[in-house]
BABADREN-689034 format. One line per 3 residues: their letters; for each residue x, y, z of N, C-alpha, C, O, CB. Coordinates in Angstrom, 3 decimals, always signed. Glycine has a CB too. Layout:
N
A	X Y Z X Y Z X Y Z X Y Z X Y Z; ...
//
This chain:
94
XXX	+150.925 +93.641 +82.740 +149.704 +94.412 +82.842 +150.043 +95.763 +83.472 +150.949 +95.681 +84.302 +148.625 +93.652 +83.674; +149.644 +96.732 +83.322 +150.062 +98.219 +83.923 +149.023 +98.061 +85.195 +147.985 +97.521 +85.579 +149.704 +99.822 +82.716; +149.994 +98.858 +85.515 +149.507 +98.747 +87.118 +149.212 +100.435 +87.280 +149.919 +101.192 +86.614 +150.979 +98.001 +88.440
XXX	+147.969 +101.105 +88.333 +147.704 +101.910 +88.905 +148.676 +102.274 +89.767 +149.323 +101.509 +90.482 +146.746 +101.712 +89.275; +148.857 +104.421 +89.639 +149.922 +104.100 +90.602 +149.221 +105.697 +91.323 +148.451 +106.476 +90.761 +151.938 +103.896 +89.897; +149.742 +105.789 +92.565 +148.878 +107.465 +93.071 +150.496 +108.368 +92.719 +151.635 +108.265 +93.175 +148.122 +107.629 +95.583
XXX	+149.775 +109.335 +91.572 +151.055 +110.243 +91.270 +149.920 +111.415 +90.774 +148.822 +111.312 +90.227 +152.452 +109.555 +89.893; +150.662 +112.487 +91.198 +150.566 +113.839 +91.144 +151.616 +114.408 +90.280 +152.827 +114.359 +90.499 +150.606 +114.381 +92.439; +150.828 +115.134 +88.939 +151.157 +115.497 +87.962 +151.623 +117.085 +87.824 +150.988 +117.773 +88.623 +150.217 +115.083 +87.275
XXX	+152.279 +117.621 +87.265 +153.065 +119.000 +87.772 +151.780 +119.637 +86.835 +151.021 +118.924 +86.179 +155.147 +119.389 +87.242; +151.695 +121.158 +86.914 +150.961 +122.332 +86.281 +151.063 +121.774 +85.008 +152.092 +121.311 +84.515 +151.565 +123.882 +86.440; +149.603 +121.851 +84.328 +149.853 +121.771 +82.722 +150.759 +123.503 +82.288 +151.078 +124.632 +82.662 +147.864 +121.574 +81.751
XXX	+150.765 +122.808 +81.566 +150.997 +124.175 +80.590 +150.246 +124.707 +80.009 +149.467 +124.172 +79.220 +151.695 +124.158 +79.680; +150.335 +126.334 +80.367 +149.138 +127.271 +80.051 +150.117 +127.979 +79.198 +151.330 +128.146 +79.326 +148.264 +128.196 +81.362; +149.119 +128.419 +78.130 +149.492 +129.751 +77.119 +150.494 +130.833 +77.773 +150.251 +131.272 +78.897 +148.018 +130.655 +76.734
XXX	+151.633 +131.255 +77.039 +152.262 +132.544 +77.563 +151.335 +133.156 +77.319 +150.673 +133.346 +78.339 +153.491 +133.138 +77.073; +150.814 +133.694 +76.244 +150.320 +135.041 +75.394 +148.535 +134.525 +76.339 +148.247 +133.359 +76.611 +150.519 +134.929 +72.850; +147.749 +135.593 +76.613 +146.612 +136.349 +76.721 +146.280 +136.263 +75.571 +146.884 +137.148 +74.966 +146.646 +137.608 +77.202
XXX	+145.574 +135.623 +74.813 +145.317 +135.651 +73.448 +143.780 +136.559 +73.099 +143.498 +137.180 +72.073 +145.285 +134.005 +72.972; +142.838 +136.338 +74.536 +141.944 +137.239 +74.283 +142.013 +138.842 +74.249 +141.156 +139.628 +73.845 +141.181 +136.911 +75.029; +143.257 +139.093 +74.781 +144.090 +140.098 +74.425 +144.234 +140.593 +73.244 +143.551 +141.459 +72.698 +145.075 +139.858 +74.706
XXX	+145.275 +139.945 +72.792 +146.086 +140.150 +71.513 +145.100 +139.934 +70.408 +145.243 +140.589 +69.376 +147.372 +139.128 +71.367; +144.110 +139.077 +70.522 +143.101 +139.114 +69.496 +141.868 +139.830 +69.454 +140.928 +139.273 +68.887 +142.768 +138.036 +69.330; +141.675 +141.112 +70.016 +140.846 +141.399 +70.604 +140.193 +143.066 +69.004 +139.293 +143.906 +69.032 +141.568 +141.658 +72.500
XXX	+140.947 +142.824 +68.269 +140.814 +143.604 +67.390 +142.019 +144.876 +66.631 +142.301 +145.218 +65.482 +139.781 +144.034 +67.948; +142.399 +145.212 +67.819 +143.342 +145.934 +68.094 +144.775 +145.758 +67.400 +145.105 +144.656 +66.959 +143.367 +145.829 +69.326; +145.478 +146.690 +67.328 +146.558 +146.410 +66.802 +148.026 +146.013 +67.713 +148.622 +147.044 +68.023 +146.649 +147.489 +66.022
XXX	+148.548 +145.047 +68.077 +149.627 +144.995 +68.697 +150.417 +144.618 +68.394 +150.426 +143.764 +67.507 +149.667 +144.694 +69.427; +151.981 +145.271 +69.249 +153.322 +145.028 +68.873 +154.044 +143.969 +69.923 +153.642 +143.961 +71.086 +154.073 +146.440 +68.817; +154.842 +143.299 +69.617 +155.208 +142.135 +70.508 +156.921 +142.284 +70.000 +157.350 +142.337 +68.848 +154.222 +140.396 +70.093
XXX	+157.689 +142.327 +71.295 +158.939 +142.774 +70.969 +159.926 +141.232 +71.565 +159.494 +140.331 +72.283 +159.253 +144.483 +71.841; +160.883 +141.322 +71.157 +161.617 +139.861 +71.106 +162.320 +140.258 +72.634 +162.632 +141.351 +73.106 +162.943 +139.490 +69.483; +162.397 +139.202 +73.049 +163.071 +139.262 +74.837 +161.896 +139.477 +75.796 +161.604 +138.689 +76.695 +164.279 +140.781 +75.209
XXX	+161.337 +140.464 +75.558 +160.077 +141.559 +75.988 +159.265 +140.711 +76.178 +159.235 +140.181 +77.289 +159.467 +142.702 +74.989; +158.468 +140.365 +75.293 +157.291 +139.915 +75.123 +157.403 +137.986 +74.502 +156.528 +137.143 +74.704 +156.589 +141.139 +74.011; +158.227 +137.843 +74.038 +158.717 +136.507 +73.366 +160.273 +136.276 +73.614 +161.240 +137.038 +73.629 +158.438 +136.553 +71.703
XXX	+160.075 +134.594 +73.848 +161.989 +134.395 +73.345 +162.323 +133.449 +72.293 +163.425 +133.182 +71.814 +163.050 +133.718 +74.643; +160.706 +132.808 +71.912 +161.368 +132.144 +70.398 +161.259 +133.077 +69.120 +160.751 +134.194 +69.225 +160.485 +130.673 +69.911; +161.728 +132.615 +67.949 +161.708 +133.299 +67.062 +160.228 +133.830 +66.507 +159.150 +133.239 +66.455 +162.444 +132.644 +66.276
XXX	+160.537 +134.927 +66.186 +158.787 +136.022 +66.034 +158.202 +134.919 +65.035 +157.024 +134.580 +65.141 +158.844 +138.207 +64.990; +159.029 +134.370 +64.074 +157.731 +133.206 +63.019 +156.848 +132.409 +64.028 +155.628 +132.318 +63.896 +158.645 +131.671 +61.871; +157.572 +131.824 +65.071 +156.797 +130.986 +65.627 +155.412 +131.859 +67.009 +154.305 +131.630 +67.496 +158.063 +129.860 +66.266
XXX	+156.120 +132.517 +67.039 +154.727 +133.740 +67.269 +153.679 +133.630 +66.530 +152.762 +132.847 +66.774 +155.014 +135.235 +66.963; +153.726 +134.444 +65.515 +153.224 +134.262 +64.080 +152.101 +133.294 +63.754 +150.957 +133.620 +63.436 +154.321 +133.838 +63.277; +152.798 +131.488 +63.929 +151.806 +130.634 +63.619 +150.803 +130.573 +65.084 +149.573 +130.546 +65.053 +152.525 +129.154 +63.113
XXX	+151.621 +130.558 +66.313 +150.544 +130.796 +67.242 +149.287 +131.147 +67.164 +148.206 +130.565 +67.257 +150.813 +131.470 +67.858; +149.860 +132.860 +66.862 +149.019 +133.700 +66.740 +147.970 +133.280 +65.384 +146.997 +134.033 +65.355 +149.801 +134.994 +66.685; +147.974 +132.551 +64.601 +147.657 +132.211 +63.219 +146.356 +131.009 +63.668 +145.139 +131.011 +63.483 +149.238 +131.538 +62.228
XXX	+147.137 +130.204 +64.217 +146.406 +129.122 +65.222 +145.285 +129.478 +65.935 +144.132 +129.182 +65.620 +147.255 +128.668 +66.266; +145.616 +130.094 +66.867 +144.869 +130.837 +68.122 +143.360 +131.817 +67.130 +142.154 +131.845 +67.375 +146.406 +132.264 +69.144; +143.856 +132.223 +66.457 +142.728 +133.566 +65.860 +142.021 +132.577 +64.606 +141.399 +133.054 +63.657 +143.795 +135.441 +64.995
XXX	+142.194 +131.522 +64.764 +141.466 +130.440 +63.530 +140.754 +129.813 +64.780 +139.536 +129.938 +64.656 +142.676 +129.122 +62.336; +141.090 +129.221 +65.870 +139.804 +128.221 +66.981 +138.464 +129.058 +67.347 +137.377 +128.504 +67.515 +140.553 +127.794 +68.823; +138.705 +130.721 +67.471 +138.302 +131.694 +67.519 +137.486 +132.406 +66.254 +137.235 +133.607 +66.354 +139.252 +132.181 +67.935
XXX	+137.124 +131.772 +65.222 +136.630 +132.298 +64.379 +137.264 +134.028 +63.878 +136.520 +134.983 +63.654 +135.310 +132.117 +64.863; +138.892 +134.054 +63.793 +138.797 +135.428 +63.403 +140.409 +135.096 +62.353 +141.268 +134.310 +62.753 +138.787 +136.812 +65.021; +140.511 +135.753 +61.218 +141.677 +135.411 +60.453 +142.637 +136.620 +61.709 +142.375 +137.382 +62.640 +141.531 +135.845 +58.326
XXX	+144.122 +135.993 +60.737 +144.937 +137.381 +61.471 +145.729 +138.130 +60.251 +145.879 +137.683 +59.114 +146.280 +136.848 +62.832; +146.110 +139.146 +60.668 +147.261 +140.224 +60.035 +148.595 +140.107 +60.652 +148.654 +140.268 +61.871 +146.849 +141.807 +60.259; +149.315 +139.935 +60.215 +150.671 +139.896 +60.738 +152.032 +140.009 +60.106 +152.463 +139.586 +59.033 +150.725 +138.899 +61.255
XXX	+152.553 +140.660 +61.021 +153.880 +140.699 +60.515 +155.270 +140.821 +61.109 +155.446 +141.625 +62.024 +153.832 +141.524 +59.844; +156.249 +140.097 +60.664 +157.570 +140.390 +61.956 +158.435 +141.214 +61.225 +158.894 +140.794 +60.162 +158.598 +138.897 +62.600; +158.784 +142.572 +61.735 +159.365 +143.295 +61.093 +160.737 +143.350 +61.216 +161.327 +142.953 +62.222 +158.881 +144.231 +61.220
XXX	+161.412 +143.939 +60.004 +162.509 +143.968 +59.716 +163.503 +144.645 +60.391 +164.562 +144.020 +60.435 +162.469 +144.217 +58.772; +163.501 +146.076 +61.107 +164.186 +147.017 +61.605 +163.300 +148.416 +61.317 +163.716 +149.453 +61.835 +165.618 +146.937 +60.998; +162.246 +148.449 +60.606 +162.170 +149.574 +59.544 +161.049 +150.305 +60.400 +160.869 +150.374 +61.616 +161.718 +149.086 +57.775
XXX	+160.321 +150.857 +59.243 +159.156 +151.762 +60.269 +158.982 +151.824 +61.225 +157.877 +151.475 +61.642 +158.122 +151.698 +60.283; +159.870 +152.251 +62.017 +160.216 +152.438 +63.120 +159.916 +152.008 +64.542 +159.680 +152.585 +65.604 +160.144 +153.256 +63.031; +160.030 +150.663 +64.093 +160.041 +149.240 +64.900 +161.423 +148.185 +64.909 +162.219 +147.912 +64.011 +158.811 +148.352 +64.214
XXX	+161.342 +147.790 +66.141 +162.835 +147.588 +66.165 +162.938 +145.798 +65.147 +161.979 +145.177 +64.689 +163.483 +147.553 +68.275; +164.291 +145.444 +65.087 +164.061 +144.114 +64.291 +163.241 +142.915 +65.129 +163.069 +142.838 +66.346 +165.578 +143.515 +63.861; +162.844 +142.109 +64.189 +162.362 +140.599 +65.344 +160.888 +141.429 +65.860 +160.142 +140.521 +66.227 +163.898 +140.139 +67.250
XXX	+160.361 +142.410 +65.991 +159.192 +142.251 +66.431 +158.226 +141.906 +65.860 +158.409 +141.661 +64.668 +158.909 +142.984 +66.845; +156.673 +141.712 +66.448 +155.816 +141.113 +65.414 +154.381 +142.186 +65.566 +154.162 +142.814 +66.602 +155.512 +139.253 +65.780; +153.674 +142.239 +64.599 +152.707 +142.882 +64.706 +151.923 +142.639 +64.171 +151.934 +142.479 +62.951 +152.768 +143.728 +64.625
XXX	+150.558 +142.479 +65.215 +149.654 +141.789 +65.688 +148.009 +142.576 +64.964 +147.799 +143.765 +65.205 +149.955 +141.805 +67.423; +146.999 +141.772 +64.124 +145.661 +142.520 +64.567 +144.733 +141.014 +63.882 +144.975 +140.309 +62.903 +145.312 +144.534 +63.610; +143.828 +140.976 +64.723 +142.734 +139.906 +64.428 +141.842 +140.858 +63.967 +141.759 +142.043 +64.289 +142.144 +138.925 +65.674
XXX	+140.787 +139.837 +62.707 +139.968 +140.622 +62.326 +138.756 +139.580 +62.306 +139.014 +138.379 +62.387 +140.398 +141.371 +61.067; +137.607 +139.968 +62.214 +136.573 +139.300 +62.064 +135.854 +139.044 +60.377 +135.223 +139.887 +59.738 +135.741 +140.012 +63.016; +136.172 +137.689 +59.969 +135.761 +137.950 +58.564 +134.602 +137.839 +57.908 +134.314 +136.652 +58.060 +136.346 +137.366 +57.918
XXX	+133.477 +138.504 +57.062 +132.774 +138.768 +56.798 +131.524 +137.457 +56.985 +130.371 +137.364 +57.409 +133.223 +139.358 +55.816; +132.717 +136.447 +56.298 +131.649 +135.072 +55.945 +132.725 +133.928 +56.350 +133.936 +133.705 +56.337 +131.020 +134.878 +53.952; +131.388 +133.306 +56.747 +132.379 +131.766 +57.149 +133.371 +131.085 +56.300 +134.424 +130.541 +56.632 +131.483 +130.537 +57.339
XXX	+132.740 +131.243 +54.947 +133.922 +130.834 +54.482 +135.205 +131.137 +54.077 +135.989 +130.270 +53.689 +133.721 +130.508 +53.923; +135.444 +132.201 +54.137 +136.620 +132.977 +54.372 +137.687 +132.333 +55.635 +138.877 +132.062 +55.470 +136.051 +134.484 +54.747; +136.984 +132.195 +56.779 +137.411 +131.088 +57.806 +138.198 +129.985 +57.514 +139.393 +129.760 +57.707 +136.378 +130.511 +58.314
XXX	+136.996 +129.119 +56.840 +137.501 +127.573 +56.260 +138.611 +127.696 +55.420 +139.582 +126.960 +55.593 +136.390 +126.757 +55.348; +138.589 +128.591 +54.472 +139.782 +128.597 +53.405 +140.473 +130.211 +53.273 +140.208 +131.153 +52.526 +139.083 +128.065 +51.751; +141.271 +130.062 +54.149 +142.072 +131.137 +54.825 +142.836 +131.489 +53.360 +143.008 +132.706 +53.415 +143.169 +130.572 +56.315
XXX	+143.278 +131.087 +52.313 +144.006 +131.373 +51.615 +142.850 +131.599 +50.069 +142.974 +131.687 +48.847 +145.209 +130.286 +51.767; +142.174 +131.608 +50.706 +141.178 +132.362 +49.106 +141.535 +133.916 +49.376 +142.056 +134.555 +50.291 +138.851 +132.127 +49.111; +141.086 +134.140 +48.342 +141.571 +135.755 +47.598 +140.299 +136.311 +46.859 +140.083 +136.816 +45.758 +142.988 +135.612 +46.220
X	+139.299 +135.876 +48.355 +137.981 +136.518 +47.711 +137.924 +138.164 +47.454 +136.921 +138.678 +46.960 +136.742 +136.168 +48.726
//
């Protein structure tokens, strides 16, 4: 039978990212080391995650080296979409 025991549990784990931040409309850049240390994809779905519980799709992208952004970063903008269902089925091409 399990038995009761008195134990004290360490800090949950809270979000790195400020997400009311980063989702806040705005456009942001998130740089690797800087701002993240796993790979920018997994940013990405976070951020993908996070801006869907929130009722807002996202824009994103981890760039290459190019427009004059360094490699591995990601860039960030939540948007608010017109109609709910746009929400539910993130991959229509209304």
């Amino acid at each position: 039978m399990p038995e009761r025991v008195d134990h004290q549990f360490g800090r949950t784990k809270r979000s790195t990212y400020n997400w009311d931040v980063l989702l806040d409309g705005d456009t942001w850049r998130l740089l690797p080391s800087r701002d993240f240390e796993c790979k920018p994809e997994s940013v990405v779905v976070s951020a993908r995650r996070e801006a869907k519980k929130r009722g807002f799709r996202l824009r994103a992208e981890v760039m290459a080296g190019d427009n004059g952004h360094p490699e591995g970063a990601v860039i960030l903008q939540a948007w608010l979409p017109l109609d709910q269902d746009s929400v539910d089925n993130p991959d229509s091409t209304d």
